[in-house]
N, C-alpha and C positions, 0 to 999 in steps of 0.2 A: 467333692468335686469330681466330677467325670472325669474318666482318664484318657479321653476324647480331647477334652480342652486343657487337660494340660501337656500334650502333645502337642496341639496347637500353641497355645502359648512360650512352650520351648524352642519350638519353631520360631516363632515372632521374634523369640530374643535371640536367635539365634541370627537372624535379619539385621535387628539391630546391631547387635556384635562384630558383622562383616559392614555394616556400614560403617559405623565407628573406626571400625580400620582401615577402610577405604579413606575415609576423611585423615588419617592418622599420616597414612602413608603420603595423599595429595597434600597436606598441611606441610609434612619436612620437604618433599620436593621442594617446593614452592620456596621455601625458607633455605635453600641453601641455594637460589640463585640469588643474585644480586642485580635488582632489577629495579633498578632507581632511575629516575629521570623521565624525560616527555614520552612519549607515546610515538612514533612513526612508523608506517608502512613496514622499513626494515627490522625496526628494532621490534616489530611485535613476530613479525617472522622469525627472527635469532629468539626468540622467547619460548616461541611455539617447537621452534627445531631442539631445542635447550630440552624444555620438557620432555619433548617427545625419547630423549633418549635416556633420561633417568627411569633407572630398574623401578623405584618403588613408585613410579605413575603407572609402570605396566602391574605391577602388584596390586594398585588400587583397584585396574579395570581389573582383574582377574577375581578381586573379595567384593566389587559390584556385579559382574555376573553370577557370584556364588549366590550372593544375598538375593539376587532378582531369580533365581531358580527356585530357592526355596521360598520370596514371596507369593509366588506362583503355585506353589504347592499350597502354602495356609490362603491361598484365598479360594483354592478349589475344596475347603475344608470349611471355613466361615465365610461370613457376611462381612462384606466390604466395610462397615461402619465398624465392629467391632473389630476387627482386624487392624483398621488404621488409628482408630484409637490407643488398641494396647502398642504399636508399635512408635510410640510417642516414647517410649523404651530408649531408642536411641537418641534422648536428649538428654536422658540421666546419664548416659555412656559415653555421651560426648563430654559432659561435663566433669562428668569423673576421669574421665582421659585428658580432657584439657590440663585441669588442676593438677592431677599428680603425674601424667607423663611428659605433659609439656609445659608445667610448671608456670602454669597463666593465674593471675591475682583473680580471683571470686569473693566478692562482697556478700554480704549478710541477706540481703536482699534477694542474691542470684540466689543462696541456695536453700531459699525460702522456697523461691518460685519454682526449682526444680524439686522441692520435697512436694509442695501442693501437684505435681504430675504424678508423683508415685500412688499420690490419695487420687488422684483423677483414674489414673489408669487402674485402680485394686477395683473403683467403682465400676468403671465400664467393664469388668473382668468378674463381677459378682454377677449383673445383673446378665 
């Protein structure tokens, strides 16, 4: 394997990696308000003010502009089709961080369908 593409490809997982904790970080946010009941004008305002001042929403944005700096690098490096493919990366990563950091049930099924990405993504990364 060129050592071309696997630079790029450590790159790619490195995209998904700061995805994954970007989603990591907005997922606890989110869970540790308490934000039951209808929907109004006010109440989406005290939501949005809510958010806006928890530290690890500003953490997210800060691992979503990492990850968007360095997508920006592998695509001035590869081809858009193969780039976005191998970066399907960040659905094993999420998955893997669901189950065992946030301790969410996954059935047999899910991690079927998340094994058949790793074979999807090894073939768009051979070819």
């Amino acid at each position: 394997m060129r050592a071309g593409l696997l630079i790029t490809l450590f790159m790619i997982s490195l995209t998904s990696l700061c995805d994954t904790i970007n989603q990591l970080f907005l997922k606890s946010a989110i869970d540790s308000l308490n934000f039951g009941g209808k929907f109004n004008f006010v109440r989406i305002f005290k939501f949005i003010f809510q958010l806006l001042i928890r530290p690890r929403v500003w953490l997210s944005f800060v691992f979503s502009v990492i990850s968007l700096c360095i997508w920006l690098l592998v695509l001035s490096r590869a081809d858009l089709n193969f780039a976005f493919s191998a970066d399907s990366m960040h659905y094993i990563f999420i998955a893997l961080a669901s189950r065992f950091i946030l301790k969410e049930k996954f059935s047999s099924l899910r991690w079927l369908g998340t094994g058949l990405l790793v074979v999807g993504i090894v073939f768009v990364s051979l070819n």
